[in-house]
N, C-alpha and C positions, 0 to 999 in steps of 0.2 A: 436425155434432152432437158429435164427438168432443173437437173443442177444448176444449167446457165441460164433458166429463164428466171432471173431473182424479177420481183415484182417493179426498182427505178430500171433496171434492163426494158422489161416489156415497156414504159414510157418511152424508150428513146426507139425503140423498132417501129417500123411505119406499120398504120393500123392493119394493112392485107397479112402483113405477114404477122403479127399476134392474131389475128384471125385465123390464118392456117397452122398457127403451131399449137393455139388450144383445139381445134378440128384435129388434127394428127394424134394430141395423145387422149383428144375424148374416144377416136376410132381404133385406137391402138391397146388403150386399156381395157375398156369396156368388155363383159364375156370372156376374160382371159386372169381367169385367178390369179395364176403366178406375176402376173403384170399387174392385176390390182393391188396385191399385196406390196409390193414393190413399189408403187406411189403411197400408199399410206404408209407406207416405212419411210420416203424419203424425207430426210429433216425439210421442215417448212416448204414441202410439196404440195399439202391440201392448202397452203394457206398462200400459194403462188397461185392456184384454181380461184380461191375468194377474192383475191387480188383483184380476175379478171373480173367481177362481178360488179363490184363496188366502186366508192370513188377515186380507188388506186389505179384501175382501168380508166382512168380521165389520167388525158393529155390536153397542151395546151389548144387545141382543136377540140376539144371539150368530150363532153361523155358519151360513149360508144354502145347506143342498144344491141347492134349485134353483136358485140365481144360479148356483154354481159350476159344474153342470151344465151349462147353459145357454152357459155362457163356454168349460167344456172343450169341447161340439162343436164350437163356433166356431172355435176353434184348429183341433183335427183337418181339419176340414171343409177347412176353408183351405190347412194343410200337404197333404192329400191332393189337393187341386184346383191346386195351384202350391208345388211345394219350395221356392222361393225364402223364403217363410213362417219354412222349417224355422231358422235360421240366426238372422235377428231375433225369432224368439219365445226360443231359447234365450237369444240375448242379453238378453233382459226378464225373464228368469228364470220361466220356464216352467216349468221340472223343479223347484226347489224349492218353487214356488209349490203345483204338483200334489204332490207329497211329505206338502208340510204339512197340505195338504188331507185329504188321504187316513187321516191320522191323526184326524183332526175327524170323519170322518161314519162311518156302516156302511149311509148310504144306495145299492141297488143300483144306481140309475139313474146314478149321480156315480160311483160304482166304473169301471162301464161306459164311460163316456165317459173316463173318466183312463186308464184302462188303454189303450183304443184311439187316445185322444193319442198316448202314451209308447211304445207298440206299434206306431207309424204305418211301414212300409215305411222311406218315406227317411230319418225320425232313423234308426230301427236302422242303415240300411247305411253312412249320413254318421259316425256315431258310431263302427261298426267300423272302420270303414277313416281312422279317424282324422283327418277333416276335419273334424269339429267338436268342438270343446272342452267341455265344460259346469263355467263358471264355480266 
């Protein structure tokens, strides 16, 4: 299902249904190795999820707190259930994505979920200890 959701795709589908097809594969991966692994293999899969986050998840109807919500647990979820996550989401631009966001909304729910992304145990300690970069 990923391959077809390229990030101008998700602008032109009406916002219910990007709502339900980042819910499907946050429900559908999550807890299921062989499925997580298989999103973080698919080319520009994690950076179709950052997509929903940020201002590429704005259509001209403007910006969507509950897409971005929705797409920031998915991240977290994911980094906290396998680190491996943490490394290719930053390279897909993760942090800026959640940044830019964060300036768009003063919705709580999307606060909540970007802070506990960005707050996630292994970025923190991967980022101290200088293993990971952010672009």
């Amino acid at each position: 299902m990923l391959q077809i959701l390229t990030p101008r795709l998700l602008l032109l589908l009406p916002l219910q249904v990007r709502l339900k097809a980042v819910r499907a594969v946050s429900c559908t991966v999550r807890g299921h190795v062989h499925l997580m692994q298989t999103l973080r293999e698919t080319p520009d899969g994690l950076a179709r999820v950052v997509a929903c986050v940020g201002a590429e998840g704005t259509d001209a109807d403007g910006f969507h707190p509950r897409l971005s919500t929705k797409a920031a647990f998915l991240i977290r979820a994911l980094c906290e259930e396998d680190p491996a996550f943490v490394g290719p989401f930053l390279r897909a631009g993760v942090v800026p994505a959640v940044a830019g966001a964060l300036q768009l909304t003063e919705d709580d729910m999307f606060w909540e979920q970007a802070l506990a992304c960005a707050c996630e145990p292994t970025v923190c300690i991967l980022l101290a200890m200088g293993c990971l970069v952010v672009p």
